[in-house]
N, C-alpha and C positions, 0 to 999 in steps of 0.2 A: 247562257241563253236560257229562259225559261219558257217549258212548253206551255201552251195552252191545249186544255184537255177539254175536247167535246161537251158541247151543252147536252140536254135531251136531243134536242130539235136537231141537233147536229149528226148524232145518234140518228135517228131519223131519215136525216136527210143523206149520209152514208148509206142505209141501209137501201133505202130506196135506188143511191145510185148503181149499188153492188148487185143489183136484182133480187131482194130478199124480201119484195112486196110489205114495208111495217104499215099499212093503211094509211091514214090519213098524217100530213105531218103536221101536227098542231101543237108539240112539245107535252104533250101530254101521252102517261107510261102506262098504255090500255093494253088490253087481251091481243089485239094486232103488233103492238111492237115489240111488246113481250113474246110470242109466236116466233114474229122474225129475229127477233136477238137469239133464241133456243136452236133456230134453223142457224144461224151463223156461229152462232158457239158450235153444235154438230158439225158443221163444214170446216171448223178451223180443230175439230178434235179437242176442244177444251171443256171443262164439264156447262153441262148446258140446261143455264138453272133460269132463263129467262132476264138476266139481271144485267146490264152492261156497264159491269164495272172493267177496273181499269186494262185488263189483260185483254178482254172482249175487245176495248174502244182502241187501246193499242193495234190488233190485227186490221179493224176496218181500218185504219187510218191508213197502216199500211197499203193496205187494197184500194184507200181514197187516191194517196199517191200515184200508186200504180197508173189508175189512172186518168190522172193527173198528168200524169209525165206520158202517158199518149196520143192526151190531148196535144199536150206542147208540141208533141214529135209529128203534131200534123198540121204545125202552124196556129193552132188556138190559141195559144197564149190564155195560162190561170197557172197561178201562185203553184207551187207545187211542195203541199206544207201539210195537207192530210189531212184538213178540216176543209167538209164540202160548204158549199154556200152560193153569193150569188156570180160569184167571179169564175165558179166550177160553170153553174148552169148553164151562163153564160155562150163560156167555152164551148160545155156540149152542145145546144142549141149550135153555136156558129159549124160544130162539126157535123151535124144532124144535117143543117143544112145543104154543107161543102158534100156530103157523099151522096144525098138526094140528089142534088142536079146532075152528077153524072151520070 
């Protein structure tokens, strides 16, 4: 089985889900995403050179999963595979919703 490994954008949009604010997500590797990859390499203890190469996109993915899998475990149903996108947001939005109305 071969993985697929995070675009930028994807990078990105991880970041954003994990709360590490990368600013805008337009696939582009500015002063903001570079910021927040430094902040998440710090929080993962791994040296933190702003660069998300592959150990970096490894842990978020990990973290994507995570969750991912608590969406699932609240009935959202999305892929649970570490690359976020629009089947994650999806999810969250329908969970966003599901814990508002109560």
């Amino acid at each position: 089985v071969k993985k697929m490994e995070m675009t930028l954008t994807q990078v990105q949009e991880a970041l954003k889900l994990c709360n590490y604010a990368p600013g805008t997500v337009d696939g582009y590797d500015g002063p903001e995403t570079q910021a927040a990859v430094r902040r998440t390499q710090e929080g993962y203890d791994i040296e933190a050179d702003g660069i998300a190469g592959p150990v970096t996109k490894e842990h978020l993915s990990k973290q994507v999963r995570g969750i991912q899998a608590q969406l699932n475990a609240k009935g959202c149903g999305c892929p649970v595979d570490g690359l976020p996108g629009p089947l994650t947001d999806a999810a969250e939005d329908t969970a966003g919703r599901f814990w508002t109305r109560r």
